[in-house]
C-alpha positions in Angstrom: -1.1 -0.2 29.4 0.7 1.7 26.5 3.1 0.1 24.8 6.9 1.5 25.2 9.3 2.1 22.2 12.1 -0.3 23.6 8.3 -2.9 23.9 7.8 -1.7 20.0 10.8 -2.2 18.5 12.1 -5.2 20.0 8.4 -6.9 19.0 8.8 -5.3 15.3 12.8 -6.3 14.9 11.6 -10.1 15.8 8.6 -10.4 13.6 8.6 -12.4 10.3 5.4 -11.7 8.9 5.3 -10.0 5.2 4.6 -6.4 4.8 1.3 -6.9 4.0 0.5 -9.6 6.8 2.1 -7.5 9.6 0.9 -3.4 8.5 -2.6 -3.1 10.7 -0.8 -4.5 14.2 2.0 -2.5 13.0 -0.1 0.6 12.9 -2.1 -0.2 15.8 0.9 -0.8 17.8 2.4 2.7 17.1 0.1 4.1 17.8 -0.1 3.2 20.8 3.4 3.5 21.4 2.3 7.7 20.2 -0.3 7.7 22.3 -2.7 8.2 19.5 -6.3 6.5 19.2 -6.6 2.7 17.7 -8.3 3.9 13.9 -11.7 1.9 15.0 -11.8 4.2 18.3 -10.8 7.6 16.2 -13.1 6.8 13.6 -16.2 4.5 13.8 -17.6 5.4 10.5 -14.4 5.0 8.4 -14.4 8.4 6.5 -11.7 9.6 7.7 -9.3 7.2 9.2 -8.4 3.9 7.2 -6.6 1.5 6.2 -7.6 0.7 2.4 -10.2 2.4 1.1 -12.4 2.6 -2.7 -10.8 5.5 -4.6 -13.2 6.9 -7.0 -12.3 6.9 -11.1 -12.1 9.4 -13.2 -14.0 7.2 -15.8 -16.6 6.2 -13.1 -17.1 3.5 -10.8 -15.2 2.0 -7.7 -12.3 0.2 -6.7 -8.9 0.1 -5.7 -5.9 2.0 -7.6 -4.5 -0.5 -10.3 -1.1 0.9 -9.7 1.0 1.4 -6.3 5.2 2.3 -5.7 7.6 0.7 -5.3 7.3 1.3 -1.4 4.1 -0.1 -1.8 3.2 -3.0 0.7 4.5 -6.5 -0.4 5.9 -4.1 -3.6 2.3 -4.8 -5.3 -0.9 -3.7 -6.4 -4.2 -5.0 -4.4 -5.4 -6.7 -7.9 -1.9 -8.1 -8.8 -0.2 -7.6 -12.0 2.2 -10.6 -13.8 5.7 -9.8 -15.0 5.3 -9.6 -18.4 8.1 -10.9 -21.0 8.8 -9.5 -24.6 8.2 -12.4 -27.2 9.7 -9.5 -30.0 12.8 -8.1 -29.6 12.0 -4.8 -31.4 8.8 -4.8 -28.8 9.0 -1.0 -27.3 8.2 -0.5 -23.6 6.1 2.6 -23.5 6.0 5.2 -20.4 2.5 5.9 -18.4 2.7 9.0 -16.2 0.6 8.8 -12.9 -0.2 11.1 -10.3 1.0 13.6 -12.6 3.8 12.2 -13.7 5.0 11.2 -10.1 5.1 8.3 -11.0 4.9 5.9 -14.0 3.7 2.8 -15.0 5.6 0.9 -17.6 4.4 -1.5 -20.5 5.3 -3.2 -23.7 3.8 -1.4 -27.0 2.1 -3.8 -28.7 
């Protein structure tokens, strides 16, 4: 049986799960609150329909995007990345553009 919006939201308001922990059920459950396919059902293979995926490099190889927003899940990257603290106080934080300058990444100049 489908589930209903009022069945969707009251389950999603309650839960206390992280981002991370909670964002496959979440998807599964809207969709079937949509009344769209379950991923596995729409896509057996995995081509097309996802939930993380290898991104190819420009430099070659495989893996995950280094980077993600600030919307990102959990606010993080898949590989993790430490806050990192400025031992020199004339250190310069230096501006990466990505996606085209969409975004940017932001580190201290050694």
């Amino acid at each position: 049986m489908p589930l209903s919006l009022p069945e969707y939201v009251t389950r999603w308001k309650a839960s206390t799960l992280t981002e991370r922990a909670a964002a496959q059920s979440h998807f599964i459950d809207l969709c079937e609150v949509l009344g769209q396919p379950h991923p596995a059902a729409a896509d057996q293979t995995g081509d097309s329909y996802t939930f993380e995926k290898y991104v190819s490099r420009l430099k070659g190889g495989k893996g995950y995007h280094d980077d993600r927003t600030h919307l990102a899940l959990a606010k993080g990257t898949p590989a993790g990345r430490g806050a990192e603290t400025n031992p020199d106080a004339d250190c310069r934080v230096i501006s990466m553009p990505r996606l085209g300058g969409l975004h940017h990444r932001y580190d201290l100049a050694a």
